[in-house]
Kinemage of the C-alpha trace (Angstrom):
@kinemage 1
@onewidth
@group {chain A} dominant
@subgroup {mainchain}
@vectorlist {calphas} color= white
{ca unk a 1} P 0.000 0.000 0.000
{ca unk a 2} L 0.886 3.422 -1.017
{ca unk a 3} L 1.804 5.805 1.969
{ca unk a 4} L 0.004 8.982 2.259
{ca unk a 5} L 1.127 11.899 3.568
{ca unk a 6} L -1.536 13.969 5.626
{ca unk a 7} L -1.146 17.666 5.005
{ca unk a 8} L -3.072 18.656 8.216
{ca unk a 9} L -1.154 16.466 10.462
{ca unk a 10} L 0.994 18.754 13.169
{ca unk a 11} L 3.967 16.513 12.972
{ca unk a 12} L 4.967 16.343 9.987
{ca unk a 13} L 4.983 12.416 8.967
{ca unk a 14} L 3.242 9.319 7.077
{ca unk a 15} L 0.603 7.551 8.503
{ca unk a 16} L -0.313 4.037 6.896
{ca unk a 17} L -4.106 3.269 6.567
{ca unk a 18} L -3.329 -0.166 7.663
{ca unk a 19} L -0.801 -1.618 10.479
{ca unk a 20} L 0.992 -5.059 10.063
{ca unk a 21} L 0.480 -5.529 13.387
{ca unk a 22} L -2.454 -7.527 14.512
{ca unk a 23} L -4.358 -4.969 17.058
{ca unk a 24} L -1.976 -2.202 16.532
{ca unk a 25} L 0.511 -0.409 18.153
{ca unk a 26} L -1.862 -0.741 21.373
{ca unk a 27} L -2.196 -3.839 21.518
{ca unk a 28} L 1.946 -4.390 20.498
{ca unk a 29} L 2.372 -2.096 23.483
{ca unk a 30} L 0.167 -3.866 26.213
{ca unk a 31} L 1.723 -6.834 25.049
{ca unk a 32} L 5.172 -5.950 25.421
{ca unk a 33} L 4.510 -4.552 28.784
{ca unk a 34} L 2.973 -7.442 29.807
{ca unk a 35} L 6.341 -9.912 28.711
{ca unk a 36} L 8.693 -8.056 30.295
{ca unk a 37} L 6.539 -7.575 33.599
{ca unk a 38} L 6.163 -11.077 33.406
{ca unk a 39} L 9.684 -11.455 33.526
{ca unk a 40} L 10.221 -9.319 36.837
{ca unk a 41} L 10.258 -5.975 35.465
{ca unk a 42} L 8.064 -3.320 37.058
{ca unk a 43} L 8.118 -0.681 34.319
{ca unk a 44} L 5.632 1.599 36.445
{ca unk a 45} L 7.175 4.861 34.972
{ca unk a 46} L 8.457 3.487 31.464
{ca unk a 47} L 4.816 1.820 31.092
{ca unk a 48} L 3.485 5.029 31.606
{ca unk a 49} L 5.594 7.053 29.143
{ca unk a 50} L 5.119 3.924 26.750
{ca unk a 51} L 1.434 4.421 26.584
{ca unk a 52} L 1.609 7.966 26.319
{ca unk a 53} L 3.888 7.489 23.571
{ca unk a 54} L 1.041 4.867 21.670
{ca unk a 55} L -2.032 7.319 22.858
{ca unk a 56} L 0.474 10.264 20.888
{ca unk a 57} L 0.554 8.086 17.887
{ca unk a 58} L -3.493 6.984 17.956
{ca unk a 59} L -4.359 11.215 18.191
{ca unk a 60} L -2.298 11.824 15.161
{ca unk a 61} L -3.233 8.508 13.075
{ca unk a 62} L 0.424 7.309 13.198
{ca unk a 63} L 0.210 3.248 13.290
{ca unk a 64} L 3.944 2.987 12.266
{ca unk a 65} L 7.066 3.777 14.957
{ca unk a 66} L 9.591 5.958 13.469
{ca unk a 67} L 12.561 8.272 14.918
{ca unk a 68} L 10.887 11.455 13.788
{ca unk a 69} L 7.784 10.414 15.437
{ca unk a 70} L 9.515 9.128 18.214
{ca unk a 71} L 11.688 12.355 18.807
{ca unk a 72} L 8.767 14.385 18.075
{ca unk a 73} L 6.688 13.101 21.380
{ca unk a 74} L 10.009 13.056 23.581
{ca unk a 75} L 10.779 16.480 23.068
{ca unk a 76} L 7.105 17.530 23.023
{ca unk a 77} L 6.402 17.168 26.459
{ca unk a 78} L 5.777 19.992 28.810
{ca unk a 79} L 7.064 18.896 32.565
{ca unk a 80} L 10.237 19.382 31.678
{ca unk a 81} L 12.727 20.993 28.700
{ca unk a 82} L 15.319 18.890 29.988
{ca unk a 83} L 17.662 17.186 27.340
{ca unk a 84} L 17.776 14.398 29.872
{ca unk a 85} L 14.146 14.014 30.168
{ca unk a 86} L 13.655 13.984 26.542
{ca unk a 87} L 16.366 11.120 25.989
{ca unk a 88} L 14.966 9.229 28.595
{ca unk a 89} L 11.626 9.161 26.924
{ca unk a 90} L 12.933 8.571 23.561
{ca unk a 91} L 15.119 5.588 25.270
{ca unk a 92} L 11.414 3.866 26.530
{ca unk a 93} L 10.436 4.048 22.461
{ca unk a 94} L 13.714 3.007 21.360
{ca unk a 95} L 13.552 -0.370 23.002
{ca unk a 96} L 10.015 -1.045 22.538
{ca unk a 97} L 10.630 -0.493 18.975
{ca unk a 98} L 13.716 -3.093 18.866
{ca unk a 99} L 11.499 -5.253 19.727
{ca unk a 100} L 8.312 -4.342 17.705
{ca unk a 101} L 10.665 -4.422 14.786
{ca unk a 102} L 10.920 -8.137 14.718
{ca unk a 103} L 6.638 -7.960 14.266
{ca unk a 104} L 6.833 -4.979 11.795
{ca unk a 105} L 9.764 -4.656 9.827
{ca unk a 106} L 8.800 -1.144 8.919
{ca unk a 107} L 9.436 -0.094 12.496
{ca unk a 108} L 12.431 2.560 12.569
{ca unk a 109} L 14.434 2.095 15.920
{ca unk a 110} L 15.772 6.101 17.326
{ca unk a 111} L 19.962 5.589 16.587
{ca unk a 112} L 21.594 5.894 19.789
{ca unk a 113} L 23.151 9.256 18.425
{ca unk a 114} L 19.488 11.063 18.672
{ca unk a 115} L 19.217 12.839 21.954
{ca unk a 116} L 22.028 10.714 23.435
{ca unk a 117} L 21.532 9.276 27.410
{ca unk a 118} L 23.979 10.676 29.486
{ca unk a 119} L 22.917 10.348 32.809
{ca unk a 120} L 23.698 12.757 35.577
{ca unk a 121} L 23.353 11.682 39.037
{ca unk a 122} L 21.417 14.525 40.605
{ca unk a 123} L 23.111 14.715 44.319
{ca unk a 124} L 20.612 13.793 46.982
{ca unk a 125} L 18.936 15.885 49.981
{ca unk a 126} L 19.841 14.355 53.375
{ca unk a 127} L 18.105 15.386 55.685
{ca unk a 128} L 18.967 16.059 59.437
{ca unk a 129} L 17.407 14.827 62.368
{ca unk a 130} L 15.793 17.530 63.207
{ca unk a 131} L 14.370 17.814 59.515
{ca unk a 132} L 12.919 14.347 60.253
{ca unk a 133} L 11.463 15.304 63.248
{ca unk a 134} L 9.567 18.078 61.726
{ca unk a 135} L 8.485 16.527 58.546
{ca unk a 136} L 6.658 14.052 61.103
{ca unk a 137} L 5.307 16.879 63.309
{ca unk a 138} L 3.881 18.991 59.681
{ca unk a 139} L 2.322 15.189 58.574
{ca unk a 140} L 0.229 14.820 61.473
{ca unk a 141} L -1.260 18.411 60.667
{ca unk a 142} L -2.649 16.749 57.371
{ca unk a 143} L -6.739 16.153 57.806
{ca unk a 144} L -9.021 14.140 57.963
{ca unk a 145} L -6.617 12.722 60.941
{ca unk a 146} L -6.531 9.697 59.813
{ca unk a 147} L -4.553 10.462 56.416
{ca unk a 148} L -1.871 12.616 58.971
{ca unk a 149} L -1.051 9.549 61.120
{ca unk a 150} L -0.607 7.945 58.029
{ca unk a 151} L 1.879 9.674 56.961
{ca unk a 152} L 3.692 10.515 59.803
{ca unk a 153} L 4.260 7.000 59.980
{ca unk a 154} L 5.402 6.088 56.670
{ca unk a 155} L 7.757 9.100 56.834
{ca unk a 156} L 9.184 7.285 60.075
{ca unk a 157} L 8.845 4.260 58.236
{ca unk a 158} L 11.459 5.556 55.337
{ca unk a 159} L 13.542 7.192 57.466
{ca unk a 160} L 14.319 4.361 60.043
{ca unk a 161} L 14.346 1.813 57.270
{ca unk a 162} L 15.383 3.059 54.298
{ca unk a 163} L 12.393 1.178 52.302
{ca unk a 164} L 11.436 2.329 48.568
{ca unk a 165} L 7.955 4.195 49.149
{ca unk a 166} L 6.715 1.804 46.960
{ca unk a 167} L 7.162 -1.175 49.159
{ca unk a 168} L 6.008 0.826 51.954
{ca unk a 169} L 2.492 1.269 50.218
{ca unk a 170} L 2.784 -2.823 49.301
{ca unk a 171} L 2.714 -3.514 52.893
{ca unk a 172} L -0.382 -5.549 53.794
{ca unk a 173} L -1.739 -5.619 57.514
{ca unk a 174} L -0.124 -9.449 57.546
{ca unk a 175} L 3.591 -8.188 56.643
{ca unk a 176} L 3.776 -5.949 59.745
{ca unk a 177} L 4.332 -8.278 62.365
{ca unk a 178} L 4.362 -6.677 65.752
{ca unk a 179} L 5.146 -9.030 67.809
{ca unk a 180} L 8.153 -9.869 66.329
{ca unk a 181} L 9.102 -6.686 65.095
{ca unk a 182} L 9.816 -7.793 61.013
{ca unk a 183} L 8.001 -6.901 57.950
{ca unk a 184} L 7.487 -8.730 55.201
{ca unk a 185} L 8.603 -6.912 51.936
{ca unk a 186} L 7.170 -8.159 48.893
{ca unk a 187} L 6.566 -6.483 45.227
{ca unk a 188} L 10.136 -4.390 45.314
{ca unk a 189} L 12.365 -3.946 42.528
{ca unk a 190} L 13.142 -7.249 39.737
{ca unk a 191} L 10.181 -8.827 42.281
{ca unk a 192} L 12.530 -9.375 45.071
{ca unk a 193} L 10.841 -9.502 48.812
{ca unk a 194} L 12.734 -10.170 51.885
{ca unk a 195} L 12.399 -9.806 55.699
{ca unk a 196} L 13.788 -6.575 56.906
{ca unk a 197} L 14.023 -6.041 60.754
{ca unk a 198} L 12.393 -3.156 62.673
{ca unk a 199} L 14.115 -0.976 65.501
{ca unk a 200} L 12.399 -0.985 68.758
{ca unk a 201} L 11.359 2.470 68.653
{ca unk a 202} L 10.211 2.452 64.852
{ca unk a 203} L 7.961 -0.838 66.298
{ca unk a 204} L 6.934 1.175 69.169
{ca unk a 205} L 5.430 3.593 66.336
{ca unk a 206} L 3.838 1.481 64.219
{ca unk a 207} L 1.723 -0.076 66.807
{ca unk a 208} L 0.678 3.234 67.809
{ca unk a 209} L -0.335 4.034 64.496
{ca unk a 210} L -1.966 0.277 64.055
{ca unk a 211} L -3.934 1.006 67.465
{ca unk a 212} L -5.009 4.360 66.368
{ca unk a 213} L -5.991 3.779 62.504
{ca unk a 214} L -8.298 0.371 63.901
{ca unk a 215} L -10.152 3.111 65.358
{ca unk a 216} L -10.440 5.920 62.975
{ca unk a 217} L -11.342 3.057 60.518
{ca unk a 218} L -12.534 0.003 61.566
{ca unk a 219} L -13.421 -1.574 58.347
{ca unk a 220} L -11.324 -0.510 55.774
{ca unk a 221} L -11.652 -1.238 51.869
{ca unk a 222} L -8.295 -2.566 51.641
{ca unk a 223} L -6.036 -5.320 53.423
{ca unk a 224} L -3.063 -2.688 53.235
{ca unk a 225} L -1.330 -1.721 56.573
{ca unk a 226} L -1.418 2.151 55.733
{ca unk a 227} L -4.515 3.232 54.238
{ca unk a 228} L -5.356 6.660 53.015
{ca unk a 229} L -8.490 8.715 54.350
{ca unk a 230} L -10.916 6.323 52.539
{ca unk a 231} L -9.652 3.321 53.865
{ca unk a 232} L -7.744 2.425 50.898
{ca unk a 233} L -4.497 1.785 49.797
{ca unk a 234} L -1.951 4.648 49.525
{ca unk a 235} L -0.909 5.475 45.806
{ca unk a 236} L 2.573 5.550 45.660
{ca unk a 237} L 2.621 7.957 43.178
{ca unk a 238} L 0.272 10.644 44.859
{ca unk a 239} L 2.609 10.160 47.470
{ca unk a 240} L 5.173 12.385 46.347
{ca unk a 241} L 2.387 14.937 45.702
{ca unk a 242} L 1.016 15.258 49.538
{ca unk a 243} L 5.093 14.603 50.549
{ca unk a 244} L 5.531 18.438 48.975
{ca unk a 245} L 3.112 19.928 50.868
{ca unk a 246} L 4.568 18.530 53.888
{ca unk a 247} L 8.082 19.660 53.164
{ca unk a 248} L 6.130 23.423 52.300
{ca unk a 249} L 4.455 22.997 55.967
{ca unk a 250} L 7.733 21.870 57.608
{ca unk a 251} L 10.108 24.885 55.927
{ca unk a 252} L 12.411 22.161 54.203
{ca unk a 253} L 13.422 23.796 50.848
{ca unk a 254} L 16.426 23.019 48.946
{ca unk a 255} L 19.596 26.070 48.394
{ca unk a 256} L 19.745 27.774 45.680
{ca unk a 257} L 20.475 25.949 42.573
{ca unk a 258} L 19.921 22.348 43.843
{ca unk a 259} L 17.503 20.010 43.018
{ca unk a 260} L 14.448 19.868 45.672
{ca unk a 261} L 14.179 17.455 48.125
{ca unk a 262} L 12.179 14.642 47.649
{ca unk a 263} L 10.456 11.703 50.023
{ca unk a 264} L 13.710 8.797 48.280
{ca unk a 265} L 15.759 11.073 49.539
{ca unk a 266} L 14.523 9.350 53.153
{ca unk a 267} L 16.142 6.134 51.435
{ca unk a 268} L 19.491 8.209 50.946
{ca unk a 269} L 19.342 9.366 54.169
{ca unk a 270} L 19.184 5.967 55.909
{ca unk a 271} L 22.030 4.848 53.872
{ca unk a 272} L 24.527 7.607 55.201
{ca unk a 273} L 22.863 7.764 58.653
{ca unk a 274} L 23.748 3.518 58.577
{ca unk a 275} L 27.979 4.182 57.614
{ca unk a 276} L 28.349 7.070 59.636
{ca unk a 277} L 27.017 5.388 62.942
{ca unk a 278} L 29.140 2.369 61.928
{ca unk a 279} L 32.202 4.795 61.552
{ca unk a 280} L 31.332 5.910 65.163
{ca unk a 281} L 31.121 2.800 66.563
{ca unk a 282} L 34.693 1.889 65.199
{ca unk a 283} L 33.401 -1.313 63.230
{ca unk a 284} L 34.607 -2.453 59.644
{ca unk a 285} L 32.336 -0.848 57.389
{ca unk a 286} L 34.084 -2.446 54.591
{ca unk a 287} L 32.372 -5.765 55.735
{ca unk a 288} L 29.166 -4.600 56.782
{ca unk a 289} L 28.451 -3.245 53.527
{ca unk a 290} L 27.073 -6.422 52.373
{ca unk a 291} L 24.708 -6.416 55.009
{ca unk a 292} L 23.549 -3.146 54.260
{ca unk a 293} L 23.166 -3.648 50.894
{ca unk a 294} L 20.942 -7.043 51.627
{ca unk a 295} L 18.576 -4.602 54.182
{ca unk a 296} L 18.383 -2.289 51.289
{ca unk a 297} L 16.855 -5.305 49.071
{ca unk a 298} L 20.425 -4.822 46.524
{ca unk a 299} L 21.928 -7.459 44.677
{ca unk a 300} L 25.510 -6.382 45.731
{ca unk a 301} L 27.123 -3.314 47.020
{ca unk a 302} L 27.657 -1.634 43.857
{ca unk a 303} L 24.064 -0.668 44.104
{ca unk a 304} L 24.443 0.542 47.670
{ca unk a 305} L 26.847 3.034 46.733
{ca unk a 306} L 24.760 5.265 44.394
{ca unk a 307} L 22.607 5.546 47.995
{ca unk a 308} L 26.012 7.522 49.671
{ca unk a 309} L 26.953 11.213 49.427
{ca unk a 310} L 30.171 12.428 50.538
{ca unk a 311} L 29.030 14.569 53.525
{ca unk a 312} L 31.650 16.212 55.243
{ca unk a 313} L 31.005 14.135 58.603
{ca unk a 314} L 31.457 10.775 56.535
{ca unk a 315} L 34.842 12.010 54.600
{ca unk a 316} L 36.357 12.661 57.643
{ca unk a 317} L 35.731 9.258 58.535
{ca unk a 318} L 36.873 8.124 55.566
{ca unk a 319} L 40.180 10.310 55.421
{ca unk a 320} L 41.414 9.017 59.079
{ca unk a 321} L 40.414 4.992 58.263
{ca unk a 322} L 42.923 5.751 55.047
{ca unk a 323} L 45.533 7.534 57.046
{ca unk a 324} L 45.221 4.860 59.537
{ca unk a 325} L 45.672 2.376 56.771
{ca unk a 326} L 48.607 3.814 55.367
{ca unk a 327} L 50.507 3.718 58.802
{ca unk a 328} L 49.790 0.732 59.603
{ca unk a 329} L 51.086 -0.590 56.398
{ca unk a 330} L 54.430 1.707 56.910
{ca unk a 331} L 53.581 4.122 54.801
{ca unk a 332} L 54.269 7.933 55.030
{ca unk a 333} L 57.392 7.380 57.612
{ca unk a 334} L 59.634 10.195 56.737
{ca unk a 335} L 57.380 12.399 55.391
């Protein structure tokens, strides 16, 4: 079939009146989603940009995948002007159309060369204890009551145990146990779950809030352990909306010219919190990593690491373990 070029179409390409692929590009896209979740992918945000991508190509008749199309939508958006943002879009169509070429060999994968992915690691907010403290205080101001206990005690939650706020929302009634102070951590990243240990005093709050929340809602809608003000699960994604007005209530804003803070950098803050009160205690770090690193649900310390920033407090520490290195291995006599 002949293409046809649509003169009133705002981006510029062909279209095809008819799509080698049964169900088209919808369908190719659920499908694909659906493989690689199956294999132990999550894909929440790619999925998302994936089938914006498809619902992009359905309003302008496009049933074909092809790099202007494809660079078209990732540099189209509005939420951000970023050159990063746009090549991570374009990288979610790039490898769904490696693999929708092999069903339509008209597909055109993006070269690697167009919009380029050079990723920048954006340097994390820590936050103090005293931040904590008051991010907890300004979450119990939320109302109805029962959504500011909530999150008062997932921001505890994050902060004592560095968990992704998505396996905090994953956490039914039954992987809280109480008694013997473990939850049960299911649904995290690749589909890994594991056991992760609870402090005393992070116990003592959760049965607080588990005492309190029976009563503000005795017969929730959902099994989960923290529910939101209509007795249903917590969104992970909304999350990070309510999260901002907390940091506005609690007077947490970022210095000028870095990135704001935002509720995984509780995650980043465990993981520094963890080395420097290992540093203080005088025990080898270097061999508990692998422990921390198993907490944190990683498959090896690598992954730990992009968790650390070099505060001053934890440089020092680092400085006099190398100095003390160095003498003990006779180095720097003389000198």
């Amino acid at each position: 079939m002949t293409e046809q070029t649509n003169p009133t179409d705002p981006i510029g390409v062909s279209s095809r009146d008819a799509c080698g692929l049964p169900g088209g590009l919808r369908q190719a896209a659920q499908e694909y989603l659906a493989t690689r979740r199956a294999l132990g992918f999550t894909l929440s945000t790619q999925g998302r940009m994936l089938m914006d991508f498809v619902a992009f190509c359905d309003r302008h008749a496009v049933a074909t995948v092809t790099t202007d199309v494809a660079v078209t939508w990732a540099t189209g958006t509005t939420r951000s002007r970023d050159p990063l943002w746009w090549a991570r879009r374009l990288m979610v169509v790039r490898i769904f159309a490696r693999h929708l070429r092999a069903l339509d060999p008209a597909t055109q994968v993006p070269p690697p060369d167009v919009l380029p992915h050079a990723y920048r690691r954006a340097t994390p907010y820590l936050y103090s204890a005293q931040q904590l403290a008051d991010l907890i205080e300004a979450a119990t101001r939320l109302r109805p009551r029962l959504r500011g206990l909530t999150y008062a005690a997932v921001i505890g939650l994050l902060a004592s145990c560095g968990l992704r706020i998505s396996e905090a929302c994953g956490l039914d009634g039954d992987d809280v146990d109480l008694d013997e102070g473990v939850l049960t951590v299911g649904g995290s990243k690749f589909g890994k779950s594991g056991i992760v240990p609870v402090h005393a005093t992070t116990l003592g709050a959760l049965r607080i809030y588990d005492g309190r929340r029976d009563l503000l809602c005795p017969h929730p809608a959902s099994a989960a352990f923290f529910l939101n003000s209509r007795g249903r699960r917590l969104d992970a994604h909304n999350v990070s909306h309510t999260f901002a007005d907390i940091l506005h209530t609690a007077g947490i804003t970022a210095a000028a010219g870095a990135r704001r803070p935002r509720i995984h950098d509780l995650r980043h803050s465990f993981t520094v919190a963890t080395l420097l009160a290992w540093y203080r205690d005088g025990g080898d770090v270097a061999a508990r990593l692998p422990l921390l690193s198993t907490y944190l649900g990683h498959v090896d310390p690598k992954s730990t690491y992009w968790y650390l920033q070099a505060t001053p407090e934890l440089l020092a520490f680092a400085a006099d373990r190398l100095e003390t290195a160095g003498h003990d291995a006779g180095y720097g006599a003389g000198r």
